[in-house]
PAGUBA-102077 format. One line per field, with one value per atom (N, C-alpha, C): atom name; residue in one letter; x, y, z. Coordinates in steps of 0.2 Angstrom, whole numbers, padded with zeros to 4 digits, always signed. Each point is the difference from the previous one (the first is absolute). Example, Ala and Ser with C-alpha at 12.3 -4.5 7.8 and 13.67 -1.06 7.14 Angstrom:
site: c(N; CA; C; N; CA; C) .
code: c(A; A; A; S; S; S) .
u: c(+0066; -0004; +0004; -0002; +0004; -0004) .
v: c(-0028; +0006; +0006; +0005; +0006; +0005) .
w: c(+0039; +0000; +0000; -0004; +0001; +0003) .
! end
This chain:
site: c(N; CA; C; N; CA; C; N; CA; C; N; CA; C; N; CA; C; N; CA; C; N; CA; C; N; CA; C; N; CA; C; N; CA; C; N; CA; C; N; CA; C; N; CA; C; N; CA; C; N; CA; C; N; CA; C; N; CA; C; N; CA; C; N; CA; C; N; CA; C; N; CA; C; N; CA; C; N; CA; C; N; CA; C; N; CA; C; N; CA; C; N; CA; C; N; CA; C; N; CA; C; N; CA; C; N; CA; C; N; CA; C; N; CA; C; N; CA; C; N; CA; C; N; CA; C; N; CA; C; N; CA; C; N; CA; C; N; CA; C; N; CA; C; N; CA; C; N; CA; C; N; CA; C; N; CA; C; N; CA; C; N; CA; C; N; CA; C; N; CA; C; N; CA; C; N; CA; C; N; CA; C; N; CA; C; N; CA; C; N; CA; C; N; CA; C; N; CA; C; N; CA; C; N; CA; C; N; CA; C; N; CA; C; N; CA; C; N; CA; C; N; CA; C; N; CA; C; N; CA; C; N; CA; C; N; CA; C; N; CA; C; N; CA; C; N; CA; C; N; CA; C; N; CA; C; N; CA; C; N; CA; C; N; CA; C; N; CA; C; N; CA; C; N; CA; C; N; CA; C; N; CA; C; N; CA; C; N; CA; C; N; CA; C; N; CA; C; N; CA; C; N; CA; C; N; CA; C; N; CA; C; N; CA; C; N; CA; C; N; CA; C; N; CA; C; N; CA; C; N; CA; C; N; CA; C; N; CA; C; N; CA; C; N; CA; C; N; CA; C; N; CA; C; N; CA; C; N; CA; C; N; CA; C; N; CA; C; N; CA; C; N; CA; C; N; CA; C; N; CA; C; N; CA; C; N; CA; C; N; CA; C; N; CA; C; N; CA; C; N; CA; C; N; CA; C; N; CA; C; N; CA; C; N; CA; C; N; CA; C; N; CA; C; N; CA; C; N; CA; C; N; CA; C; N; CA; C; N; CA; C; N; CA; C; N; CA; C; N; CA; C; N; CA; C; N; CA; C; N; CA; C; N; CA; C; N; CA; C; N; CA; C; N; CA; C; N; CA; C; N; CA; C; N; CA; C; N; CA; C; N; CA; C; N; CA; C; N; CA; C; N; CA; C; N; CA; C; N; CA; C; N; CA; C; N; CA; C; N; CA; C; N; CA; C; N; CA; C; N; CA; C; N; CA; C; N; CA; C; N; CA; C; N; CA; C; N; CA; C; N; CA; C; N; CA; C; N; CA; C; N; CA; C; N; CA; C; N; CA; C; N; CA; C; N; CA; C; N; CA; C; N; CA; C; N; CA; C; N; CA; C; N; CA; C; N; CA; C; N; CA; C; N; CA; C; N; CA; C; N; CA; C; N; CA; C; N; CA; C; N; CA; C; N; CA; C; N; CA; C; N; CA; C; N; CA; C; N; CA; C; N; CA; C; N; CA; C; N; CA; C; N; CA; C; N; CA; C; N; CA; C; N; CA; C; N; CA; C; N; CA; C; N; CA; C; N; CA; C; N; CA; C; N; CA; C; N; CA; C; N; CA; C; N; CA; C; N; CA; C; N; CA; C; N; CA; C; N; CA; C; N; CA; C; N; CA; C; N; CA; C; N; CA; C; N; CA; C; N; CA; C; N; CA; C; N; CA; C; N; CA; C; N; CA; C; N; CA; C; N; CA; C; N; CA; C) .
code: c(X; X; X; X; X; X; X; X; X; X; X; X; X; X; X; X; X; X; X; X; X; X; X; X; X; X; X; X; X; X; X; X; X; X; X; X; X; X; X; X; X; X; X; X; X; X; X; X; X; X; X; X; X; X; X; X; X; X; X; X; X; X; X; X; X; X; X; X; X; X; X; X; X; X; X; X; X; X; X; X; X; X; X; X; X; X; X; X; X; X; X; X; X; X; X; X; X; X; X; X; X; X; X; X; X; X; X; X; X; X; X; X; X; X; X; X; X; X; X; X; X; X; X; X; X; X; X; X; X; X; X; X; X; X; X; X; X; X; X; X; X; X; X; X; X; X; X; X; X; X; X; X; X; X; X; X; X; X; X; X; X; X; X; X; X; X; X; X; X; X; X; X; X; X; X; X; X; X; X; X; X; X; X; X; X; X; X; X; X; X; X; X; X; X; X; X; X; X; X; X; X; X; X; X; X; X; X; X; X; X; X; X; X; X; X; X; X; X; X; X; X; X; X; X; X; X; X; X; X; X; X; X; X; X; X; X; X; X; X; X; X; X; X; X; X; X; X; X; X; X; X; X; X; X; X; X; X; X; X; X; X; X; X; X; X; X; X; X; X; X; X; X; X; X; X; X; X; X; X; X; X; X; X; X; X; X; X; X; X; X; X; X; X; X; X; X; X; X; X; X; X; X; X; X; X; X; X; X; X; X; X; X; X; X; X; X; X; X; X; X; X; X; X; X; X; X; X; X; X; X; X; X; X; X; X; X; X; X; X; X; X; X; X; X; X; X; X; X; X; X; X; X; X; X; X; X; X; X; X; X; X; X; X; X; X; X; X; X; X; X; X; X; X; X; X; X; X; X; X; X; X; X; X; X; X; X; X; X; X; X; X; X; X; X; X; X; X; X; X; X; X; X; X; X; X; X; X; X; X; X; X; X; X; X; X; X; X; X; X; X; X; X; X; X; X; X; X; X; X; X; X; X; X; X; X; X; X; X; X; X; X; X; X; X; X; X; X; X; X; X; X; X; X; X; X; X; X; X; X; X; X; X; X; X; X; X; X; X; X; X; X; X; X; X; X; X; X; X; X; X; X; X; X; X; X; X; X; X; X; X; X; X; X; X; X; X; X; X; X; X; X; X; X; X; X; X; X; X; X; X; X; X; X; X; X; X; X; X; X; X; X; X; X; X; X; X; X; X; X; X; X; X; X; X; X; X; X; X; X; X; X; X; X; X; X; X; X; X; X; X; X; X; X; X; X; X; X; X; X; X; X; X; X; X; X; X; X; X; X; X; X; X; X; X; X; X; X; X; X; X; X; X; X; X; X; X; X; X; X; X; X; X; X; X; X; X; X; X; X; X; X; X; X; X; X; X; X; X; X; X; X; X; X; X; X; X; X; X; X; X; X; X; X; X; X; X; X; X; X; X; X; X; X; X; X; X; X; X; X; X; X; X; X; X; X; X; X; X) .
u: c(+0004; -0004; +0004; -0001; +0001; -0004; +0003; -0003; +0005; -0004; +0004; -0002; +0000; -0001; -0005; -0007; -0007; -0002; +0003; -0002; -0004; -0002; -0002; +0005; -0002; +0003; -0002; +0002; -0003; +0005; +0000; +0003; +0005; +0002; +0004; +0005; +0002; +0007; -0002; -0008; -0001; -0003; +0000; -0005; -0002; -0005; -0001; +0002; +0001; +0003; -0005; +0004; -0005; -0007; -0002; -0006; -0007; -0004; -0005; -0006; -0006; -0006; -0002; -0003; -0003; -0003; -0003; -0004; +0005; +0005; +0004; +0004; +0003; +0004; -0005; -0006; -0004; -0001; -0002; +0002; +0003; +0006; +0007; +0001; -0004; +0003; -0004; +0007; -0002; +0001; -0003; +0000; -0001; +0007; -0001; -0002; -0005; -0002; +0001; +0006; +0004; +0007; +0003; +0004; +0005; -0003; +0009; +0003; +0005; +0006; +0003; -0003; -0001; -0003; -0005; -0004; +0003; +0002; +0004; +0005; +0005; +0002; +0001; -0006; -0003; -0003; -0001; -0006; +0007; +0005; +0009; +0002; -0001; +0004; -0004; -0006; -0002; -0002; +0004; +0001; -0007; -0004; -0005; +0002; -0001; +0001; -0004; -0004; -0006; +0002; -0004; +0001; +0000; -0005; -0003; +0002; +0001; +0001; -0006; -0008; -0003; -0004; +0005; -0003; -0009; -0002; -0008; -0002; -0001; -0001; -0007; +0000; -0007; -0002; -0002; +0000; -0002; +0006; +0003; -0004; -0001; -0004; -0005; +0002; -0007; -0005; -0005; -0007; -0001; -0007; -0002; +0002; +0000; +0000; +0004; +0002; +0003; +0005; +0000; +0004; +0007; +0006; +0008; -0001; -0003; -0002; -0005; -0005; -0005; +0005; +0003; +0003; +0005; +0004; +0009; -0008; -0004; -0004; -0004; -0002; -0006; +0008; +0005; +0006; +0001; +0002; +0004; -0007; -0007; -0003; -0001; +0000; -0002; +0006; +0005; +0006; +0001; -0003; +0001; -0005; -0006; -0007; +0003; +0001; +0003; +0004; +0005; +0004; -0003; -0006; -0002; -0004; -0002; -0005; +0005; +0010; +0003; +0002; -0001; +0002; -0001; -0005; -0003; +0003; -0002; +0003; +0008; +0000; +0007; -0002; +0007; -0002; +0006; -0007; +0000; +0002; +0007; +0002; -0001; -0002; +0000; +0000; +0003; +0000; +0002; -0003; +0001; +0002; +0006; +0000; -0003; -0001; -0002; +0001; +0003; +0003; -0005; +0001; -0006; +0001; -0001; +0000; -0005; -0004; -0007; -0005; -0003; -0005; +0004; +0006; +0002; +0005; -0002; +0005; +0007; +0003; +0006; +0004; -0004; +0003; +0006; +0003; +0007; +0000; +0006; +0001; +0001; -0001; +0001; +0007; -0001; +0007; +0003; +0005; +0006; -0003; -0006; -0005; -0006; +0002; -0007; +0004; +0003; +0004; +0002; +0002; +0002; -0004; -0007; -0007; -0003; +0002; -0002; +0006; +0004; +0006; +0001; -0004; +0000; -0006; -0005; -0006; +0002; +0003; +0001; +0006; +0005; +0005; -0004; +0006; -0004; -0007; -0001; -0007; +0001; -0008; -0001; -0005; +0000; -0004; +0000; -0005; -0004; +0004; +0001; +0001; -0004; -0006; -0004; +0002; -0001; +0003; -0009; -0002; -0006; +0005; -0003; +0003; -0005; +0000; -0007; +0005; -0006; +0004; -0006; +0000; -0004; +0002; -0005; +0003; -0001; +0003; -0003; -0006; -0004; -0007; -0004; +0001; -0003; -0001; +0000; +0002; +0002; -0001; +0003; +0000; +0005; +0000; +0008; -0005; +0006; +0001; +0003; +0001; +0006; -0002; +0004; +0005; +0007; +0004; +0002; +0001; +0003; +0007; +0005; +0005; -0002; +0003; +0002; +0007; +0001; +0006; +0001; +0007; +0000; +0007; -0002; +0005; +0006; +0006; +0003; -0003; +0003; +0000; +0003; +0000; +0003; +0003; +0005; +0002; -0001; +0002; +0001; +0006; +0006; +0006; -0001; -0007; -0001; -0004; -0005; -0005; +0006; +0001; +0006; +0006; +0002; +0004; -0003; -0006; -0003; -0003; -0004; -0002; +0004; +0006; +0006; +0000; +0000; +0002; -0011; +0000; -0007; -0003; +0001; -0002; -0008; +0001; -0011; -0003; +0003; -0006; -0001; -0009; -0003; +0001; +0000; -0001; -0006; -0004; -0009; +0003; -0002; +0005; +0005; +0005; +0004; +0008; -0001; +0005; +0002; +0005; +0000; +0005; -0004; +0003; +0006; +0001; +0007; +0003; +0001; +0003; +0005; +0003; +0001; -0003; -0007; -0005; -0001; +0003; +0001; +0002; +0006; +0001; -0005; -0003; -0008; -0003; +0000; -0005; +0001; -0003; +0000; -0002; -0004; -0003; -0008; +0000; -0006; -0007; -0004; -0003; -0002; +0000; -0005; +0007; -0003; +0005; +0006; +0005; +0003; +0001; +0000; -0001; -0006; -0005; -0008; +0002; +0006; +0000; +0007; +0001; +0005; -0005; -0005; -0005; -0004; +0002; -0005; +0001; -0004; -0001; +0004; +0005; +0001; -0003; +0000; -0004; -0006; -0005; -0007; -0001; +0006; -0003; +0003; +0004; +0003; -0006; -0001; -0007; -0006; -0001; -0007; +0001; +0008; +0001; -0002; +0004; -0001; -0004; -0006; -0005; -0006; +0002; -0005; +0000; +0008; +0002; +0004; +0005; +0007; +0007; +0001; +0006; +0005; +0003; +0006; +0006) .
v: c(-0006; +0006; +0006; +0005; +0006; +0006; +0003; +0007; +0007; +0007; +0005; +0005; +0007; +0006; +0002; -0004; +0001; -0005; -0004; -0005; -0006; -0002; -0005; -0003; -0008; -0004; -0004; -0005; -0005; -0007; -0004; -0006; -0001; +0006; -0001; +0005; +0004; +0005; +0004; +0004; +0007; +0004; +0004; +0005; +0006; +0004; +0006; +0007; +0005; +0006; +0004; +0002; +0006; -0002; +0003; -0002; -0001; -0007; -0001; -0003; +0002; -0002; -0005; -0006; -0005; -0003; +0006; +0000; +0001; +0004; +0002; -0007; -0004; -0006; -0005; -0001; -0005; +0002; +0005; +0003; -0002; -0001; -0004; -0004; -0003; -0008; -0005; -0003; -0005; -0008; -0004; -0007; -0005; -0002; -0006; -0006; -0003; -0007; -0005; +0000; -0005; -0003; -0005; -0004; -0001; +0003; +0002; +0003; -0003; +0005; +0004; -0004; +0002; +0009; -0001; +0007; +0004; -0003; +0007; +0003; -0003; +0001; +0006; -0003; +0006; +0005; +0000; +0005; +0006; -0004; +0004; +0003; -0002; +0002; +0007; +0000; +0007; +0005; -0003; +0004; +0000; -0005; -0002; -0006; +0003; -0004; -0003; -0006; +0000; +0000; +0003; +0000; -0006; -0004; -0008; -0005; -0006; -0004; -0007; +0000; -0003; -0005; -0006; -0005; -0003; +0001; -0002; -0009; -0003; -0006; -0004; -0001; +0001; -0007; -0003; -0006; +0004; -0002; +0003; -0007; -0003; -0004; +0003; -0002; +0003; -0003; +0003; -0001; -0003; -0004; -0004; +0004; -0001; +0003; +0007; +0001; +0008; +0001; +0008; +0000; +0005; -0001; +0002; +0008; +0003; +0008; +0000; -0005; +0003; -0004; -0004; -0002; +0001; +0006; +0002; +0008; +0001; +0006; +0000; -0008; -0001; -0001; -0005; -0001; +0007; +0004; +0008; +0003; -0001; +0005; -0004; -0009; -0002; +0000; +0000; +0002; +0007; +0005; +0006; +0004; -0006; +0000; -0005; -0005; -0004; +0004; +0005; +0003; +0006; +0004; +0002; -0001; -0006; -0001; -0002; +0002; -0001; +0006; +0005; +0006; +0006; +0004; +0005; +0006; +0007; +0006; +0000; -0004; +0002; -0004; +0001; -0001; -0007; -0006; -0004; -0004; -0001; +0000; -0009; -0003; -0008; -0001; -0007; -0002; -0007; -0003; -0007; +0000; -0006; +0001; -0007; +0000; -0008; +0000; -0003; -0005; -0003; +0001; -0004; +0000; -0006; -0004; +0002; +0004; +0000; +0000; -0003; +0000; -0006; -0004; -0002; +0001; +0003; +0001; -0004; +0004; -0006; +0005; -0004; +0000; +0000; -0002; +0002; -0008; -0004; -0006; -0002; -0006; -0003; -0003; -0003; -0007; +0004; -0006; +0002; -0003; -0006; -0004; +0006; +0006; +0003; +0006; +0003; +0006; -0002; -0006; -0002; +0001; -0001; -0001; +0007; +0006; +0003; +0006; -0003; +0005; -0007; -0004; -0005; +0005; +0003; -0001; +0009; +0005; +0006; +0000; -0006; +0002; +0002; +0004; +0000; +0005; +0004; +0001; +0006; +0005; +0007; -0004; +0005; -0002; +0007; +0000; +0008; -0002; +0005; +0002; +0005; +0000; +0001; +0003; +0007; +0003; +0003; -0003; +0003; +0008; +0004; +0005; +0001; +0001; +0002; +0005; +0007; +0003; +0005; +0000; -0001; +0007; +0007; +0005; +0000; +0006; +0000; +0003; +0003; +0002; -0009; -0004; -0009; +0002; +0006; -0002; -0006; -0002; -0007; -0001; +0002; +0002; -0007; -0004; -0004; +0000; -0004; +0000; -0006; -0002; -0007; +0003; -0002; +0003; -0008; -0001; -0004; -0001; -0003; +0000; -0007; +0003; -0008; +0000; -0006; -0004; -0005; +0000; -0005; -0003; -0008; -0004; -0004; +0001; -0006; -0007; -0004; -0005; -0003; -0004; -0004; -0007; +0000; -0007; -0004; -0004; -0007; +0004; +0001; +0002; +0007; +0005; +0006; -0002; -0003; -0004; -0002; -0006; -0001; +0004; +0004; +0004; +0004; +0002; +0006; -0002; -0007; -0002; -0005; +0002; -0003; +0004; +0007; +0005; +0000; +0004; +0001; +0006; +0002; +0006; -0001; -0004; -0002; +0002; -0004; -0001; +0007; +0001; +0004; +0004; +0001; +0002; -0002; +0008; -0003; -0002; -0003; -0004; -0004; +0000; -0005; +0005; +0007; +0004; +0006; +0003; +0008; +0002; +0005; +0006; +0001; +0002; +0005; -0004; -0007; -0006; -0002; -0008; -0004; +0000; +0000; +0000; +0007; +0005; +0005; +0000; -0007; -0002; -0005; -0002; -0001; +0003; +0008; +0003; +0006; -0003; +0005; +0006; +0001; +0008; -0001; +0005; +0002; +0006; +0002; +0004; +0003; +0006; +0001; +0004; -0001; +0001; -0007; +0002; -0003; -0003; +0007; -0005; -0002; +0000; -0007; -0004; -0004; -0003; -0003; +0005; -0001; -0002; +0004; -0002; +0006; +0008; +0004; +0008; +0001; +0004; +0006; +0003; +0005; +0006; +0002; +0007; +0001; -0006; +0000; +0002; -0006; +0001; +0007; +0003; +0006; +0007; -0002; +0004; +0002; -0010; -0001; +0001; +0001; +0004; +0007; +0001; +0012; +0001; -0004; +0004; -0002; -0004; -0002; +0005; +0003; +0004; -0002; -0004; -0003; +0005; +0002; +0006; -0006; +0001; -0003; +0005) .
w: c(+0000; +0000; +0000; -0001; +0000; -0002; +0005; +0002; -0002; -0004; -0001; +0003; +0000; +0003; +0001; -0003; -0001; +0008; +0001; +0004; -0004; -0006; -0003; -0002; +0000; +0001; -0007; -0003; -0004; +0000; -0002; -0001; -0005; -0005; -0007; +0002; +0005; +0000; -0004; +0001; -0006; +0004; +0003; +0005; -0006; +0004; -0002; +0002; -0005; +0004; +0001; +0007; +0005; +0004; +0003; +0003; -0004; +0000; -0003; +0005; +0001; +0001; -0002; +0003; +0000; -0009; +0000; -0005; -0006; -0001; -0005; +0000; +0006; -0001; -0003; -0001; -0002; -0008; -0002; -0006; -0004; +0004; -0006; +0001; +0005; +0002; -0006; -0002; -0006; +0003; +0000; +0000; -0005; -0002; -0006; +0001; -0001; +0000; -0003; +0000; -0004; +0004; -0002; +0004; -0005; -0007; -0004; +0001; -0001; +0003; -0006; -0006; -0008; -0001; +0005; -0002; +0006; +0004; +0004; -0003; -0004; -0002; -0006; -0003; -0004; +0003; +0003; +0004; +0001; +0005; -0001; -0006; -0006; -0005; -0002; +0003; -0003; +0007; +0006; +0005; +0004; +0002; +0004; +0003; +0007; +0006; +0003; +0000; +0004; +0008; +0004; +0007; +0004; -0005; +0004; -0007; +0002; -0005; +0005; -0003; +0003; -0004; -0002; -0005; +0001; -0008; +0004; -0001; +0004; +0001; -0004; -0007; -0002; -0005; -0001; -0005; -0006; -0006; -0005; -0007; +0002; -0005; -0006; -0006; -0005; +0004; -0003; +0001; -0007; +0000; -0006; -0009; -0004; -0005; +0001; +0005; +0002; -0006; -0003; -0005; +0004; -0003; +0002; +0003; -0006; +0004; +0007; -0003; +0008; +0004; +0000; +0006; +0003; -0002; +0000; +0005; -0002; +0002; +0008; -0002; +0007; +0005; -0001; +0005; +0003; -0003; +0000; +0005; -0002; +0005; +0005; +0001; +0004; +0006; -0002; +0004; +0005; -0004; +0005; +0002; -0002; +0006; +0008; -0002; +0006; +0005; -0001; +0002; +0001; +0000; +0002; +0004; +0002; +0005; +0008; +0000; +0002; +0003; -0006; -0001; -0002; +0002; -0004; +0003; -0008; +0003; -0004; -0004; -0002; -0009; -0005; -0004; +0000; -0003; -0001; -0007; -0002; -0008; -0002; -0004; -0001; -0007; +0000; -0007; -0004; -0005; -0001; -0006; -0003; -0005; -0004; -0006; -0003; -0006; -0002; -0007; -0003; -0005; -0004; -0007; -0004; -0006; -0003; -0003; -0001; +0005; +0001; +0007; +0004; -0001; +0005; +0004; +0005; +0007; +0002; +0000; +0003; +0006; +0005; +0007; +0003; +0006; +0002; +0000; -0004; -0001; +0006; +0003; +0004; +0005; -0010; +0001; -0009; +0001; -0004; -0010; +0003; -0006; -0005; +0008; -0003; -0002; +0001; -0002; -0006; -0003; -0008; -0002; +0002; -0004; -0001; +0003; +0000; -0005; +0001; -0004; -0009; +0001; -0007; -0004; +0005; -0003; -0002; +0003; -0001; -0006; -0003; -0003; -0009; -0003; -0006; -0001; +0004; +0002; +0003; -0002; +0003; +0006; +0007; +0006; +0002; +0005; +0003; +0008; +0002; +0008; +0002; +0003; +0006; +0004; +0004; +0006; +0001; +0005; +0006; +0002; +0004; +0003; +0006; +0003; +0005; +0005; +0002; +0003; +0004; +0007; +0006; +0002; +0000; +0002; +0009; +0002; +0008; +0001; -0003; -0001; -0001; -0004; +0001; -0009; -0004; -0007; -0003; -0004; -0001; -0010; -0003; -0008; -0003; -0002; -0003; -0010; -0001; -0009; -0001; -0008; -0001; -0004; +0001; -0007; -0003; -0006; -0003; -0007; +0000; -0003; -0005; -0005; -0005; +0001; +0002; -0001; -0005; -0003; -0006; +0000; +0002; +0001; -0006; +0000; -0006; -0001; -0002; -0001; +0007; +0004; +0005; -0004; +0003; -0002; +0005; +0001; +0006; +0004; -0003; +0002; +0007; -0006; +0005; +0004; +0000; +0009; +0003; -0002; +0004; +0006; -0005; +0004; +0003; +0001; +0002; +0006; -0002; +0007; +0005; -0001; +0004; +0005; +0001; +0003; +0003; +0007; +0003; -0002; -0004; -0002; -0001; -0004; -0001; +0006; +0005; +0006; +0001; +0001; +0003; -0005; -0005; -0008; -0002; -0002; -0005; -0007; -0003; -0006; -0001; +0006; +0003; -0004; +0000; -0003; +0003; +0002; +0002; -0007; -0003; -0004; +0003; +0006; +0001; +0005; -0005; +0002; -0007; +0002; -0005; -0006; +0001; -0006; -0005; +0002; -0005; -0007; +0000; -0005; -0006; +0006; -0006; -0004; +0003; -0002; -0006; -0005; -0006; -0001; +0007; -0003; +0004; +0004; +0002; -0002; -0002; +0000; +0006; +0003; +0007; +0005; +0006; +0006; +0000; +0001; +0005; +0006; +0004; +0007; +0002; -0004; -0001; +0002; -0006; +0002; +0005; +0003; +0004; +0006; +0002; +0006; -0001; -0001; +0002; -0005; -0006; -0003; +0002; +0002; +0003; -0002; -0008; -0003; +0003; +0001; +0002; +0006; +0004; +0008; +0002; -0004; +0003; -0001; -0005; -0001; +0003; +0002; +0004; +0006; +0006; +0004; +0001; -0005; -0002; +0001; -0006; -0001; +0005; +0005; +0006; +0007; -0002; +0007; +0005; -0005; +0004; -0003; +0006; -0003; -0004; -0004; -0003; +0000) .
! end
């Protein structure tokens, strides 16, 4: 913990300068609901520090016929509904990403049988990335939006699964791949955001902060 000249404290070594009111500290207090360390990271690169890092605990399963957009959407808002009922009076940032083939989703691989199945079925081939956004003001506002990217994969040999899923990078990967990994070298070209599909739009969410009332 640490404490600066204001006497506010938080958990990440960032205080506030000079004296603020209750009201004004809740104001800027930002809570990410994610338990990437992907999207904190990005959230860093454009110089947003969330206050709280308070992952939301939620069953992430499609729903029947559910398509990749409504479900990267209902995930992101149903995440920083949850975390509001934990935490209200601050703004609440959330967000899901999903991989999809057409209308089929491809989840965080498991095992090492299914990450080949999933980077067999992406090689050679365009795929959508999905980012939910959901973003929970301190007035109880609640404004989310879906961004999505084309990605377009090489051809995979035996040789590039192989070597690729020798290394854990897959695990915990929607797709069974990180962009700003070893698999970059797969990838021919995108259309769209970038860090989409890195984990979290940054142009959008930066936006959907601003123009909500989050000082940046």
């Amino acid at each position: 913990m640490s404490k600066n000249d204001s006497g506010f404290t938080n958990s990440f070594g960032f205080g506030y300068c000079g004296f603020m009111t209750s009201s004004q500290q809740n104001k800027f207090h930002l809570i990410l609901a994610s338990a990437s360390p992907r999207r904190v990271e990005l959230l860093a690169q454009i110089g947003i520090i969330p206050n709280q890092i308070i992952p939301a605990d939620i069953d992430e399963i499609p729903l029947p016929k559910e398509a990749p957009r409504q479900l990267a959407e209902r995930l992101a808002v149903s995440k920083a509904a949850h975390i509001q009922k934990i935490q209200s009076d601050s703004f609440i940032l959330a967000s899901d990403t999903v991989v999809a083939l057409g209308k089929r989703i491809l989840g965080k691989a498991s095992t090492n049988e299914q990450a080949r199945q999933y980077l067999t079925l992406l090689s050679g081939r365009r795929h959508k990335v999905y980012s939910g956004i959901s973003l929970i003001t301190p007035d109880g506002g609640q404004i989310s939006r879906v961004v999505v990217t084309t990605v377009i994969f090489k051809h995979l040999s035996t040789a590039d699964l192989d070597h690729y899923l020798n290394h854990d990078e897959w695990q915990g990967k929607a797709g069974a791949y990180a962009i700003q990994g070893r698999a970059a070298r797969f990838i021919k070209g995108i259309n769209g955001s970038y860090s989409n599909v890195v984990g979290l739009p940054l142009f959008e969410t930066a936006n959907m902060l601003q123009g909500n009332g989050y000082d940046l």
